[in-house]
N, C-alpha and C positions, 0 to 999 in steps of 0.2 A: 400307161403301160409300164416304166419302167417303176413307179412310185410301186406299184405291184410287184413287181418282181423283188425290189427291196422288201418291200413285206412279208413276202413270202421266206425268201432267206432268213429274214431276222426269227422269225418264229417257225420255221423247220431246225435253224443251227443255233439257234438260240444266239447269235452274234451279239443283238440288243438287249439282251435283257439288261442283268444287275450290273455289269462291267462296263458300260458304257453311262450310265447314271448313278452316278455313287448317292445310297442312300442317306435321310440326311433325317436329325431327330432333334428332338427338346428337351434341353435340363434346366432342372430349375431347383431351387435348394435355398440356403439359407447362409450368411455368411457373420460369426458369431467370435466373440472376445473369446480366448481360450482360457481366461482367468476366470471371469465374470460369465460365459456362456451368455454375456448380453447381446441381443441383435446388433450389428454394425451398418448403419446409413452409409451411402457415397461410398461404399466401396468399388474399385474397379474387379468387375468379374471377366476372365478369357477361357473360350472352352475353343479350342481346335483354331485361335485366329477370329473365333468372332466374341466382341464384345456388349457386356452388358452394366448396365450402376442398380446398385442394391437400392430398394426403397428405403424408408422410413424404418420398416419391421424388419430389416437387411434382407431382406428378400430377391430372390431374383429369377429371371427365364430368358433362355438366348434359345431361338429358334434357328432351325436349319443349321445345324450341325452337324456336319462330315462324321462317319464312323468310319471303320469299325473300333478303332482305339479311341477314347477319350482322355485328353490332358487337360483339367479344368483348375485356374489358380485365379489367386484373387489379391490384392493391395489397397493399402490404403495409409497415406501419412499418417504417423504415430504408432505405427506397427511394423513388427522384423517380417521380410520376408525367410521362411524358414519350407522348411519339409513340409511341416504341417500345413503351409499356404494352398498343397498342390493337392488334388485327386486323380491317379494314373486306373483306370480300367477301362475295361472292354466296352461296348455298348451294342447292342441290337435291336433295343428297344428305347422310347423316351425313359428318360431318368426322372426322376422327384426325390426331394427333400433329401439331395445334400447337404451334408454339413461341411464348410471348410472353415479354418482355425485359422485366425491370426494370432498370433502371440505379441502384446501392447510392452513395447519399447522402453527399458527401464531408462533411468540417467541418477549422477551421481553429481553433488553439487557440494560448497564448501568455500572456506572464507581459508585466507594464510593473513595472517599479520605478525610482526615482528616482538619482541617481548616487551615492547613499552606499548601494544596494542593498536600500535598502529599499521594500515593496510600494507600490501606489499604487490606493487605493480610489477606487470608484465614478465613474472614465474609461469616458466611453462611447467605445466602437472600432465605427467606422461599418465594411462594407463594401460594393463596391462592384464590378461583375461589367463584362469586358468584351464588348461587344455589336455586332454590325455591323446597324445601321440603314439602311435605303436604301443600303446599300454604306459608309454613314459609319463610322466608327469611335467607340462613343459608351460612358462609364464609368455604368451604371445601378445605383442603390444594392440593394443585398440583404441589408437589413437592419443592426441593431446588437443591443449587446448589452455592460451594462456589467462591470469587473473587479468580485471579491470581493473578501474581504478579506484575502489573501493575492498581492491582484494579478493574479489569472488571471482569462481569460478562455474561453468556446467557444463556436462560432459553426458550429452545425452546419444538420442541412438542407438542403445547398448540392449546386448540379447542378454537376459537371466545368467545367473554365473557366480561366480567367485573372482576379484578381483582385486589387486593391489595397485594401491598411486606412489608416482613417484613424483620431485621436484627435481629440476634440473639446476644448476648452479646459476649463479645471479651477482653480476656486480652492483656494490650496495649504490657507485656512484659514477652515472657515463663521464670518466673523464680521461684524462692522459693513463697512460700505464707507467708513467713514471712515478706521479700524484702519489701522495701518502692515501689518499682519500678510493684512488683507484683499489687497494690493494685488499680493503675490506668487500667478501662476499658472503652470500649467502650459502651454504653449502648442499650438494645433495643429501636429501634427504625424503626415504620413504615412511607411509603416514604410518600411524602418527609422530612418531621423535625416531627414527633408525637410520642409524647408515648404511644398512646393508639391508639386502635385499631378505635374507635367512631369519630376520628379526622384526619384519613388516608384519603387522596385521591386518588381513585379509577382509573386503568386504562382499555380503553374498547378497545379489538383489534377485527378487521374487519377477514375476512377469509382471510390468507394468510399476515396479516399483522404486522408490527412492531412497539411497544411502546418502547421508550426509560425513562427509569429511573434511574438517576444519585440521591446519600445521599455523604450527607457532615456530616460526624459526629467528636462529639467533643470526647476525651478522660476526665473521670472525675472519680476523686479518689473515690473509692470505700471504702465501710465498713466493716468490719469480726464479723458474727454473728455465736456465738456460741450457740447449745441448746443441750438439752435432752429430751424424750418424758417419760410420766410419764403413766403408767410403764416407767421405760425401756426397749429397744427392739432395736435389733441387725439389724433385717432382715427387717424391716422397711424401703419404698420409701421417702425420704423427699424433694418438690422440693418449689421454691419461685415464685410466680408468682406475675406479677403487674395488681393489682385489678384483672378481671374474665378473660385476657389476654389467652386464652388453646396454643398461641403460643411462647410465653416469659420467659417460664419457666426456672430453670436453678436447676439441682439436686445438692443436698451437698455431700462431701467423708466426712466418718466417721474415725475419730482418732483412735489409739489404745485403748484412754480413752475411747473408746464409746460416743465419742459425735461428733454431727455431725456438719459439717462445712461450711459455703457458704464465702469464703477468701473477695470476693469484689463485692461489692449489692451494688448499683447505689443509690444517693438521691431518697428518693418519697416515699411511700406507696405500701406496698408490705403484699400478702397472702403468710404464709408458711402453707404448707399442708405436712401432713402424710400420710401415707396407705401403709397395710399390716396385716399381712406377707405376704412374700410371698414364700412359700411355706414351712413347718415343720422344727424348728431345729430337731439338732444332737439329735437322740435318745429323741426324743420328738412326739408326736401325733399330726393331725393338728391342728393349733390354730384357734381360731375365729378371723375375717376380723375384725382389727380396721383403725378408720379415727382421725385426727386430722387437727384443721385448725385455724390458728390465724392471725390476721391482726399487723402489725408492722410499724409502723415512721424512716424510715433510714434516718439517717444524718451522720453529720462528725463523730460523736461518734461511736467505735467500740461496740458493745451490746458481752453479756456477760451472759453464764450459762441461755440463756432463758429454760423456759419448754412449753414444748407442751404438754398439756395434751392428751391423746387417751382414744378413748371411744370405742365398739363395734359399727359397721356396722348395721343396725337396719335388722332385716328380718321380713318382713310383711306377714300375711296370708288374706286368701282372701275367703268368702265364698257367694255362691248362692244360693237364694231359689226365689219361684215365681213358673215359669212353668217346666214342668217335661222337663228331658232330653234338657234342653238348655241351654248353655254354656254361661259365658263371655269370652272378651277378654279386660285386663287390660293393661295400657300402661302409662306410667312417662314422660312428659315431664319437662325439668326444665325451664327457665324465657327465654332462648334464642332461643327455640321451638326444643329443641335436645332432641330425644327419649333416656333416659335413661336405662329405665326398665322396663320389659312386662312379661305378664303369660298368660296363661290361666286358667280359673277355671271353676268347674261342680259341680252342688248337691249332695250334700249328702256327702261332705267328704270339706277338707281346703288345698289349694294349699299354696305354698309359695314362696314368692319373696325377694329373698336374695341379705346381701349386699349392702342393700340402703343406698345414704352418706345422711348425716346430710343436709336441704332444705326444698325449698319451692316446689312443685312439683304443674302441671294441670294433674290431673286422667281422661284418657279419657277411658270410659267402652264400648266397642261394644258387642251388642247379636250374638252370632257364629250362633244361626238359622236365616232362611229369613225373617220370620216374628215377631219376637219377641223385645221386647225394654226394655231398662235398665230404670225404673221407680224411681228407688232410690237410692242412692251411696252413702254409708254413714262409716268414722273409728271414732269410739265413737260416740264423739258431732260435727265433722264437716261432714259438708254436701258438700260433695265431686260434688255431681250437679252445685253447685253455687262457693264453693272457693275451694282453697288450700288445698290440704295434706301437715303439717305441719311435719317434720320429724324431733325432736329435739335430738341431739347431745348425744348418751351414754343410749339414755332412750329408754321402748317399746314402740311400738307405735300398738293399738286399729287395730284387725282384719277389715278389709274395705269387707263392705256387702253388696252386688249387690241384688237386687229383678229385677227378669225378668217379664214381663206381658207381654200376645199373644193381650191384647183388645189395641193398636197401632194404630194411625194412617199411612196411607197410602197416598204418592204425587206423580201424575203423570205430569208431564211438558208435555207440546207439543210444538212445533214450529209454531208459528204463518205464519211463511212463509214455511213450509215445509222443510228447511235445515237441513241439523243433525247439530250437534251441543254439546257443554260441558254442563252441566249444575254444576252449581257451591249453594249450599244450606248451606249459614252461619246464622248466631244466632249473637243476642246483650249479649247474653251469652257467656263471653270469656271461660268458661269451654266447650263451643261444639265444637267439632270438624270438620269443613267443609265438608259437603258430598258430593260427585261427580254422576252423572249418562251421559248417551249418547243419544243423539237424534238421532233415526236412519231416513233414509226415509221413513222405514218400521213402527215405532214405535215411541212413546213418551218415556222420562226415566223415568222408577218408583222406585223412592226412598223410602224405606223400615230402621227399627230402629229408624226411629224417634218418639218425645214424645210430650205431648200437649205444645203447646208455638206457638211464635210466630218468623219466619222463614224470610228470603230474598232469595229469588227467581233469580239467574243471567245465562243466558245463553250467550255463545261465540263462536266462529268459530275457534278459539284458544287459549289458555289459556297458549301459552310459557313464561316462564318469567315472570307471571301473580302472584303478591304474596295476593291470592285471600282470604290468612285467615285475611289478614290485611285491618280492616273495610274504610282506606282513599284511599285505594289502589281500590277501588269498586265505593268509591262517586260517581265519574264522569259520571259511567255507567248505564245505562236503565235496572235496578230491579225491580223487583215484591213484594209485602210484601201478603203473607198468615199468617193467621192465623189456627192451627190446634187443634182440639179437640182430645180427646181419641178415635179411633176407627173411624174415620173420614176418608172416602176416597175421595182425594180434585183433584181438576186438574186446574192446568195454565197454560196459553198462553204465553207464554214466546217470546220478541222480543231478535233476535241475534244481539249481538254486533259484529261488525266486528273488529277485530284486525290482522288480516293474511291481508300479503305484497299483495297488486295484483299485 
């Protein structure tokens, strides 16, 4: 009687139906080289949590799969997982003959030997992948990996790209740092023959592909710079870097004297830099972050007793007024487009961003609400709209004072041909920050925070690899130029550039 009664319920209120047994279905597809579109064996395929292994023909079917969303990705050693690995859609029905891509794992291999041809052990060979950040163009490391004893080197696991190697410094001989013999190294040096990072040439691997890069370097006597930092200070990082090199560096060991030491610095021009503490001495409170940084002339002469002066770490405050209840967002770029330093801030009170080293910085301020615009940007007498935040070394530096206004103009893009599409919105103003929106089928992008001036307009079908804050990087392409007022709600036609492979 009561199993009746249940039944009855279930199919009067429908209680039981589809909500109570989540429907469940089968994919099955194919998992394939993205270079070669050759079948891949032994792949691991996962659609929803349940797993399957590709046959022989890369083949494969995972029964009983949860809907209504399907998340289906696949691996297999000797290939990147990427974008391309996954399949994100709906499902209502079984699936057949997907395709998923892997993309086959480049690597980059190479011998170093010295100028009389012989090997050169235990060189680490940094590398270093190019990347387009917020439109910037920026060298992000991916990895090292030192030579044997034969001098080789490989450096695999690497997605398709553009890349540059570097070598790090090398004493020609493990022995005292007093030793004539100590004083001989090998110097950094990016491939093929460069000291600098601006004069490396680049290598680009294919999916699945191999670069070869072979250095010949020379060993060359090295200098012994002694310093102290003024204060004095124990706990203090000090490393040398050659001109703004962030991969060349090389740190000094500190004596018992308390002075610190780099035994053997390569001819050329070199930055030593400080920073610290890090973290409180002994029965001490914590100190405040200082920075130091001096530029030097190494030659045969061994340098002697330098000082580094240290200053304080500057901390900036930050305040808004304008419209109620909306926000900025503060953000530090230094000259090579690397975000160093970001806040947020709100009315009526002063944030603060700590820590800033001694530089030139582009302050890029966005309004945290949808319609509101940062009208004025200003630390003392620089006008942060137009130039520089100047951050001088030891000194404070002028609270930076955002004013927000809602009366903003408003741009809406459309697609002249109906495509979706990127939209890409820079300024002759290198203090703006490029703004992005999307062309849907549905819709135009409407780009919102902007202030009155004068705009470029560029739409694409793809924007990979596109270093679209860089105004030569654009010439070529079919742009728009708007002009916008205060409160202005404007619309372009925007033509697409095509850049995506057909």
């Amino acid at each position: 009687m009561i199993r009746q009664i249940i039944m009855l319920v279930c199919v009067s209120g429908f209680l039981c139906a589809q909500s109570g047994n989540q429907q469940k279905f089968s994919v099955s597809g194919t998992v394939v080289n993205s270079a070669t579109s050759q079948p891949i064996p032994k792949a691991l395929v996962q659609a929803n949590g349940k797993v399957a292994m590709t046959d022989a023909d890369g083949r494969f079917e995972v029964d009983g799969v949860a809907g209504p969303n399907l998340v289906l990705s696949a691996r297999r050693p000797g290939f990147n997982e990427t974008g391309m690995s996954q399949v994100n859609r709906k499902m209502d029905s079984n699936l057949e003959n997907i395709t998923v891509k892997l993309v086959p794992q480049s690597k980059i291999s190479g011998r170093i030997l010295d100028r009389d041809g012989e090997p050169v052990e235990g060189v680490l060979v940094q590398c270093s992948a190019r990347e387009i950040m917020n439109g910037h163009k920026q060298w992000q490391p991916r990895g090292s990996v030192s030579t044997d004893e034969t001098g080789s080197y490989v450096m695999e696991d690497l997605m398709p790209g553009t890349y540059i190697l570097h070598t790090r410094e090398k004493q020609l001989y493990f022995t005292q740092p007093k030793t004539e013999a100590a004083r001989y190294v090998f110097p950094p040096t990016y491939y093929p023959d460069s000291p600098t990072q601006e004069l490396a040439q680049s290598l680009t691997l294919t999916p699945g592909g191999e670069a070869r890069a072979d250095f010949s370097l020379q060993a060359v006597r090295g200098t012994r710079i002694t310093m102290t930092t003024v204060p004095e200070a124990s706990n203090v990082m000090t490393s040398i870097f050659q001109g703004e090199d962030q991969f060349g560096g090389s740190s000094a060991r500190m004596s018992k004297t308390g002075e610190f030491i780099f035994p053997a610095v390569p001819p050329g021009t070199w930055n030593i830099v400080a920073r610290g503490p890090f973290g409180p001495r002994q029965g001490e409170g914590n100190e405040p972050a200082m920075y130091g940084e001096m530029q030097v002339e190494v030659g045969a002469t061994d340098i002697d007793n330098l000082k580094l002066p240290l200053g304080k770490l500057a901390d900036i405050t930050a305040t808004v007024s304008g419209q109620e209840n909306a926000g900025v967002q503060l953000q530090l770029f230094s000259n090579n487009g690397t975000m160093t330093n970001g806040l947020s801030a709100t009315p009526g009170g002063e944030s603060v961003m700590s820590g800033v080293s001694p530089g030139s910085y582009r302050v890029v301020a966005r309004s945290a609400g949808s319609t509101g615009c940062v009208t004025a940007l200003t630390s003392g007498s620089q006008d942060l709209l137009h130039d520089d935040l100047v951050v001088p070394a030891g000194a404070t530096v002028p609270a930076i004072q955002a004013v927000i206004s809602s009366n903003c103009p408003q741009l809406t893009v459309n697609s002249s041909s109906g495509q979706t599409a990127t939209v890409v919105v820079t300024s002759d103003n290198k203090q703006f920050e490029p703004q992005l929106g999307y062309i849907s089928s549905q819709s135009g992008a409407v780009i919102n925070g902007l202030t009155e001036g004068d705009y470029k307009v560029c739409a694409f079908d793809d924007i990979t690899d596109l270093e679209y804050a860089n105004p030569e990087a654009l010439r070529d392409f079919k742009c728009s130029s708007v002009h916008l007022e205060a409160g202005q709600k404007a619309t372009v036609q925007a033509e697409i550039n095509e850049r995506r492979p057909k």
